[in-house]
C-alpha positions in Angstrom: 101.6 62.8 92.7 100.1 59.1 93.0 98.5 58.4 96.2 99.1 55.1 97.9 96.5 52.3 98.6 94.3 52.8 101.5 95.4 50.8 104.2 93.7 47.5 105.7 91.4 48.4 108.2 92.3 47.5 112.0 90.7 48.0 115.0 91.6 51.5 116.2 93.0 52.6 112.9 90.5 55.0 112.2 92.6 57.4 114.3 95.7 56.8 112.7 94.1 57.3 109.1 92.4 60.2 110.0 96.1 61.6 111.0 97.2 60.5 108.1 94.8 62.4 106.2 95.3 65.3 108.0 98.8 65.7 107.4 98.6 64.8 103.3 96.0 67.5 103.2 98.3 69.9 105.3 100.8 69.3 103.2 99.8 68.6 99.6 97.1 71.3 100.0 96.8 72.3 95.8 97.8 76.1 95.4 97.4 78.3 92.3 100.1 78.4 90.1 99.6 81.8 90.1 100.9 82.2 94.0 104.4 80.3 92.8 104.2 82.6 89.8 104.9 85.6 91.7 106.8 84.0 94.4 109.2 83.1 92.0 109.5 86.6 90.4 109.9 88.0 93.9 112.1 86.0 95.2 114.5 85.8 91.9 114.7 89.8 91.6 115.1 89.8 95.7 119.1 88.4 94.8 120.5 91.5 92.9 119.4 93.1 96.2 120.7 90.8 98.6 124.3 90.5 96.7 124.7 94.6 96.0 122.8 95.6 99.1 121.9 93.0 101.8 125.0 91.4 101.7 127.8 93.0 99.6 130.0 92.7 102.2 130.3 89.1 100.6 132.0 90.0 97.5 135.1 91.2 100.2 136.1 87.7 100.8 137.6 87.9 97.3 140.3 89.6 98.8 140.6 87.8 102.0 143.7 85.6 102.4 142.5 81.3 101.3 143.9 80.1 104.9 141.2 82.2 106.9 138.2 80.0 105.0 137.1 77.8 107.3 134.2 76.1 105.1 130.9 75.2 107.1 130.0 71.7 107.7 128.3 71.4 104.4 131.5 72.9 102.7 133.5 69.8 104.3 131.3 67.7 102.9 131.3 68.3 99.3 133.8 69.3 97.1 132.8 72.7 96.9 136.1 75.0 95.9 138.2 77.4 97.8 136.5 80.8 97.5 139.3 82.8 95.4 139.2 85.8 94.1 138.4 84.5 90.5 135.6 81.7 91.9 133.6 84.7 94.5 133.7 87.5 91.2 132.2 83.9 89.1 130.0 82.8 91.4 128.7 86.5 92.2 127.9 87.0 88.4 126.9 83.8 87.3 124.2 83.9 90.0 123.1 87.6 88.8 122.3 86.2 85.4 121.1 82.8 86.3 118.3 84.9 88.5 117.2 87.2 86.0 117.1 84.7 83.8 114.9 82.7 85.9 112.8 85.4 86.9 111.3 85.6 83.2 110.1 82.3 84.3 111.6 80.4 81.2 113.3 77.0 81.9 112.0 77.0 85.7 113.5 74.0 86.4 117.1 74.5 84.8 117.6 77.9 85.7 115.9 77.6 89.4 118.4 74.9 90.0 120.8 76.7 89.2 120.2 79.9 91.1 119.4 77.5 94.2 123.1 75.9 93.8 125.5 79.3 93.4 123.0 81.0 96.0 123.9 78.1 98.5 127.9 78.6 96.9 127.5 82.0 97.7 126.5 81.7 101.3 128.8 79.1 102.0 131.1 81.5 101.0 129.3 84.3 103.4 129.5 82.3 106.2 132.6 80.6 106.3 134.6 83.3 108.1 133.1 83.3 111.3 129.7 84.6 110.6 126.6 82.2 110.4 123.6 84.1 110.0 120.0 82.5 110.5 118.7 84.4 108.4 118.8 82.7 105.5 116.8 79.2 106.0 113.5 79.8 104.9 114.9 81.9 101.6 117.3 79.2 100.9 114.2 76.7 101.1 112.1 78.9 98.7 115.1 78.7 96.2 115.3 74.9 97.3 111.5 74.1 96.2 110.8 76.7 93.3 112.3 73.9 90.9 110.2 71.4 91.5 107.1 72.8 90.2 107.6 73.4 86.8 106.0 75.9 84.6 104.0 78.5 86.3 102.1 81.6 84.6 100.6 85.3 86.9 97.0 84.2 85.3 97.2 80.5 86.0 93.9 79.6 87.5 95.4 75.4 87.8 96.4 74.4 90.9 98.9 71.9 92.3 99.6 69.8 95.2 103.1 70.5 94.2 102.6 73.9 94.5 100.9 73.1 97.5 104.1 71.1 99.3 106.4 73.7 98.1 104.5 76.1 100.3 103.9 74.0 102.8 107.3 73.2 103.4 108.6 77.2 103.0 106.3 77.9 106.0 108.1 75.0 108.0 110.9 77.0 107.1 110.0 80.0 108.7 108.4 78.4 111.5 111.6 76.7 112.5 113.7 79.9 112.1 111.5 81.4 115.3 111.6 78.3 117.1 115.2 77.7 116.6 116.1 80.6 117.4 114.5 80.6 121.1 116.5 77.3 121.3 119.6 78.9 120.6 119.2 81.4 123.0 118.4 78.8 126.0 121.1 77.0 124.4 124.3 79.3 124.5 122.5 82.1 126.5 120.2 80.2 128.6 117.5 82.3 130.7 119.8 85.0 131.2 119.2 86.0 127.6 115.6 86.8 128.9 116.3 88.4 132.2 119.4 89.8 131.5 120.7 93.5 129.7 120.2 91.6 126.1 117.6 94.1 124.7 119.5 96.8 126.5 123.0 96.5 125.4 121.7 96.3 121.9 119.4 99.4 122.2 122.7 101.2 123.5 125.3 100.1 120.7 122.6 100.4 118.1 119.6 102.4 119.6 117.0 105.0 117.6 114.9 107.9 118.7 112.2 105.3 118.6 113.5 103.3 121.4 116.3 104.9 123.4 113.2 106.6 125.3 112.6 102.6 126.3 116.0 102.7 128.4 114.3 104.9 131.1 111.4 102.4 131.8 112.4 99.7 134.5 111.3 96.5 133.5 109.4 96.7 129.9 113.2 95.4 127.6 113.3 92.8 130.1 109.2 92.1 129.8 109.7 92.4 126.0 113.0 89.7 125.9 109.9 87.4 127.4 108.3 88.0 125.4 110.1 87.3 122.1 111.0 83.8 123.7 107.4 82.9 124.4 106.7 84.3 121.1 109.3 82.6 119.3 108.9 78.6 121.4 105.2 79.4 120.3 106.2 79.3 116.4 104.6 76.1 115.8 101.5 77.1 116.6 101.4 79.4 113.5 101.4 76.2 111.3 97.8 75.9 112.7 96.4 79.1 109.9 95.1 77.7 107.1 92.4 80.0 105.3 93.9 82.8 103.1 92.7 85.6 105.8 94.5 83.5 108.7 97.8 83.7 106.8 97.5 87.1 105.6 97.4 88.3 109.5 100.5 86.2 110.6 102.3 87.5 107.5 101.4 91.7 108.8 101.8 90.2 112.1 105.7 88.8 111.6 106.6 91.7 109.3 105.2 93.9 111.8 107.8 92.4 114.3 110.5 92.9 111.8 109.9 96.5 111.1 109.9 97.0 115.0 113.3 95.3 114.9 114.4 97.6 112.3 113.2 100.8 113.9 114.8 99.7 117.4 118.4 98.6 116.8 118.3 98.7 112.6 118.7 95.2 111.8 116.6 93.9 109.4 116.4 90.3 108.2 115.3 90.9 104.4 115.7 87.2 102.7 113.4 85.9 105.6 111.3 88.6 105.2 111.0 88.1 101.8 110.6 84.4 102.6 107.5 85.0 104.5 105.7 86.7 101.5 105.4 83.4 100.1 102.5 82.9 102.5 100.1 85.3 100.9 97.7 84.1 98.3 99.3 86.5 95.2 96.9 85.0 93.3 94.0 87.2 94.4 95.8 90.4 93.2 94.2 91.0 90.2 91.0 90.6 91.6 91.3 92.8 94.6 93.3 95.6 92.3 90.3 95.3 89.9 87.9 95.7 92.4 89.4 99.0 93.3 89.7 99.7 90.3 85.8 99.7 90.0 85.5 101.4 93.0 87.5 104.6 92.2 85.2 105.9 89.2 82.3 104.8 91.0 83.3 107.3 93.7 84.6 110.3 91.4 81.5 110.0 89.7 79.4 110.3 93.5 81.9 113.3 94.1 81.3 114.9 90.7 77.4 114.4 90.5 76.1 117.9 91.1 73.2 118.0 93.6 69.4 118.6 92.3 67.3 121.0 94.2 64.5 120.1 95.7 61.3 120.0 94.1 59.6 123.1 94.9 56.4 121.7 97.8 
């Protein structure tokens, strides 16, 4: 990527350039190809799981009547076809083979457009019955960047600014789907959603052993709705973690959240999930498994040393 002349120097403008600065290096910070080498693979073999597991219930609207599609905005805006039975059983295959395919990392560009198009086909087809899930924006934005990058290798030392943006602009993503969703809560719930029975009514309709017991404590579901909307109007603060440690927290941090989800009221939101991995520097994997590596004979052969006795005084 070129950079652009420096600006003429005003009075005040060291600020501004400064700013400036800050944000290029915030975004355009270079990344190992490595990282987008794994994200890629993980994110490609992700979709057979999402179309047989996460979201099979897709491949129904093959049978659903054509009058009860009513496409989403982006489906009224281009020419996107009528999901028949013969175009969701194309799409749904097609979209299998363009992501294995693409997970070999061959062709990144071709095939990772590709995937990114009939993935996007595919939820418009999801979602245009009634059902919009938020899930889905930071996963769609992985697919969305992946192709820009071009070829990248699980050894690849280089590093990129492109890489760099593509990452940047997944963890925007992500940081959006919190804040969003708070916003959509004040927005069609307002801050009843917080001191209402929200937490409550889900724990009864779709409650666990680990959190029924929660329905006998006065207080803590509504302390914990709070919660999640302070939490969730906070998001942008998480933009602020920069060094690999930093980033390797919020990622535990926000699964851990998700996993609490999951054991409360079993919902789970997997392509976000798998959105936020992109945040971990994959690169350092080999090195940390070969330093355990190292580590493991090193204590067998502690454990196995026999003791020498003493010499005699």
């Amino acid at each position: 990527m070129s950079r652009t002349s420096a600006p003429v120097e005003r009075p005040g403008g060291g600020t501004g350039r400064a700013l400036a600065h800050g944000l290029w290096a915030w975004w355009f910070r270079p990344v190992p190809l490595a990282r987008i080498a794994a994200i890629r693979t993980i994110a490609y073999l992700f979709i057979p799981v999402d179309v047989f597991l996460t979201t099979a219930w897709v491949r129904a609207h093959a049978d659903v009547p054509t009058e009860y599609y009513q496409p989403l905005t982006i489906g009224q805006l281009l020419p996107l076809p009528t999901p028949t039975s013969t175009v969701v059983h194309v799409v749904q295959w097609a979209l299998l083979a363009a992501a294995l395919a693409a997970a070999t990392g061959r062709a990144p560009r071709l095939l990772g457009s590709a995937v990114f198009l009939l993935y996007l086909e595919w939820m418009v087809i999801a979602m245009s019955y009634g059902k919009v899930d938020h899930d889905r924006i930071a996963y769609l934005v992985v697919l969305a960047v992946l192709p820009t990058i071009g070829r990248a290798r699980w050894r690849d030392r280089r590093s990129s600014e492109a890489a760099g943006w593509a990452v940047a602009a997944v963890f925007v993503a992500i940081m959006l789907t919190y804040f969003l969703a708070a916003w959509a809560k004040m927005r069609f719930g307002g801050w009843d959603w917080a001191t209402g029975s929200t937490l409550a009514r889900a724990i009864v309709r779709r409650g666990t052993v680990f959190s029924d017991w929660t329905l006998e404590v006065p207080g803590l579901l509504v302390a914990a709705q709070w919660s999640i909307v302070v939490l969730e109007f906070a998001a942008p603060l998480m933009l602020l973690a920069r060094s690999d440690r930093a980033r390797i927290a919020l990622v535990v941090f926000l699964l851990g959240f998700h996993v609490a989800v999951f054991a409360s009221v079993r919902i789970i939101f997997l392509p976000h999930c798998v959105a936020i991995l992109a945040l971990l520097p994959w690169e350092r994997l080999p090195e940390l498994t070969g330093a355990v590596r190292q580590r493991v004979p090193a204590v067998r052969t502690t454990a196995g040393t026999p003791r020498t006795a003493a010499p005699p005084g």
